[in-house]
C-alpha positions in Angstrom: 28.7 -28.2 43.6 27.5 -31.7 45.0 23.9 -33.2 45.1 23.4 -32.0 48.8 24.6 -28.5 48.3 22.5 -28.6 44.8 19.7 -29.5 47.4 20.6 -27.4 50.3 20.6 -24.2 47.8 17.5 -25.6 46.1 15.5 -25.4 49.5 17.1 -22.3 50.6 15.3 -20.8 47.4 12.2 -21.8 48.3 12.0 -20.8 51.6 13.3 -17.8 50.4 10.4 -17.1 47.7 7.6 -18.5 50.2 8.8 -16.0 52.8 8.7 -12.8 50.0 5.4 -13.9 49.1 3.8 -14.2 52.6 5.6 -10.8 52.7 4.4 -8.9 50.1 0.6 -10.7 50.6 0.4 -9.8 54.3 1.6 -6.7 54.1 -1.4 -5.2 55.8 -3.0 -1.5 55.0 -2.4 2.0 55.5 -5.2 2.1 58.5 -2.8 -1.4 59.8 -0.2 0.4 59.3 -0.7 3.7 61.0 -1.9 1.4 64.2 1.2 0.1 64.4 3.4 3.2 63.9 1.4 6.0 66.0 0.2 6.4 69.6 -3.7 6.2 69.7 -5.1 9.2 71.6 -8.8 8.9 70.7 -10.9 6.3 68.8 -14.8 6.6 67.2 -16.1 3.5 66.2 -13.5 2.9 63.1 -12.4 6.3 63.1 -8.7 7.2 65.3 -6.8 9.6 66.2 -3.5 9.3 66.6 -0.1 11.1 67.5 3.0 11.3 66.2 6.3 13.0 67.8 7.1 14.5 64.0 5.9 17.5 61.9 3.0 17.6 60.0 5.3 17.3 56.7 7.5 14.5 57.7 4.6 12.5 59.4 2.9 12.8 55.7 6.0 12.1 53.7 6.4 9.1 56.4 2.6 7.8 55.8 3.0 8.6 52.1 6.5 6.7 51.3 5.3 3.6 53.3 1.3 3.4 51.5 1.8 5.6 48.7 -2.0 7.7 48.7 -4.1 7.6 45.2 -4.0 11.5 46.2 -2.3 14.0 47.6 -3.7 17.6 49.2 -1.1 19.9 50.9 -3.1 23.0 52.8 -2.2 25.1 55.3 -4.4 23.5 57.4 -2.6 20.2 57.2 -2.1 17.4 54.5 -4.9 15.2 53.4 -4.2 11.6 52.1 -7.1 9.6 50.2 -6.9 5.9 49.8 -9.4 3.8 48.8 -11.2 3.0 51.6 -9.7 5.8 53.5 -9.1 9.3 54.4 -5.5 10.5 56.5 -5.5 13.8 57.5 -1.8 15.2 59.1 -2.7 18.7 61.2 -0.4 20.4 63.6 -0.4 20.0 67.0 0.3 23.4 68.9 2.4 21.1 71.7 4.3 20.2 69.0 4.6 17.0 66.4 1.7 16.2 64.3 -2.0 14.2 64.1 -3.1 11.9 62.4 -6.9 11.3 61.8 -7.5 7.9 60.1 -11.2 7.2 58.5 -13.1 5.7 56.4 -13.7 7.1 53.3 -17.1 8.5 53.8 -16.3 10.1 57.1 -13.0 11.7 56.3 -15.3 13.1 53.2 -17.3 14.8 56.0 -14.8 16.0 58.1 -12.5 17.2 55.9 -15.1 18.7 53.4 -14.0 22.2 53.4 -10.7 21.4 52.7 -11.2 18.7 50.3 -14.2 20.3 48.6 -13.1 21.0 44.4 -9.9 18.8 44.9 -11.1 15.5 44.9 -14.0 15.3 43.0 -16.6 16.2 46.5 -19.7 16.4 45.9 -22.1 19.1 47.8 -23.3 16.2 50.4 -19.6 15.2 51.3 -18.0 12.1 49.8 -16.9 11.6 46.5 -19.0 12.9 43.3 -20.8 10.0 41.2 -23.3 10.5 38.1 -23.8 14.4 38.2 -25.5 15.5 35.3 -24.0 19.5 35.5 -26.0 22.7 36.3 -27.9 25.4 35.4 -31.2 25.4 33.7 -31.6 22.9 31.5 -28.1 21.5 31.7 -27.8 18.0 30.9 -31.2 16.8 31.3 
């Protein structure tokens, strides 16, 4: 291979990595990621609802394969995803397809309380369950 095409391949590399790196660092979230994928029907201050054409259980698989969830809840009331900063709940829709309620963590908590409650580590006040010392008289006092 000559200089040039030493060169040519050289800054075709680079490009290359710059662009997988802006890829993989601007890849976005979940919540960006729903935006872009589902029709909005409703939206609460940072909390959405959303629609999509497909069944509960493809919709989740969907959300799930693309931003994979720190956990999983399947019910027959729908499937609950919890990520960090938020909660996706995927319920039917009696028309037909599926859901989607996006939000943040401590809201999803609340909403989806009696679903989530014993699963995730819920506390009695909604949201997740931090420094309980256990029950009963006397217990870990």
């Amino acid at each position: 291979m000559s200089g040039r095409g030493l060169k040519l391949l050289a800054l075709v590399l680079v490009v290359a990595g710059i662009a997988g790196i802006v890829a993989l660092t601007t890849r976005g979230s979940v919540r960006s990621h729903l935006l872009r994928t589902y029709e909005v029907v409703e939206r609460d201050g940072d909390s959405y609802v959303l629609r999509s054409p497909d069944t509960v259980t493809r919709t989740a698989a969907d959300i799930a394969d693309a931003w994979k969830p720190a956990e999983r809840l399947v019910d027959p009331g729908g499937t609950f995803l919890r990520y960090s900063d938020d909660i996706v709940a995927v319920t039917p829709r009696a028309a037909g397809g599926s859901t989607v309620h996006l939000d943040d963590e401590d809201r999803g908590y609340d909403r989806w309380f009696p679903y989530v409650v014993g699963f995730w580590g819920v506390g009695g006040g909604g949201g997740p369950v931090g420094g309980t010392r256990g029950g009963g008289p006397g217990a870990g006092k």
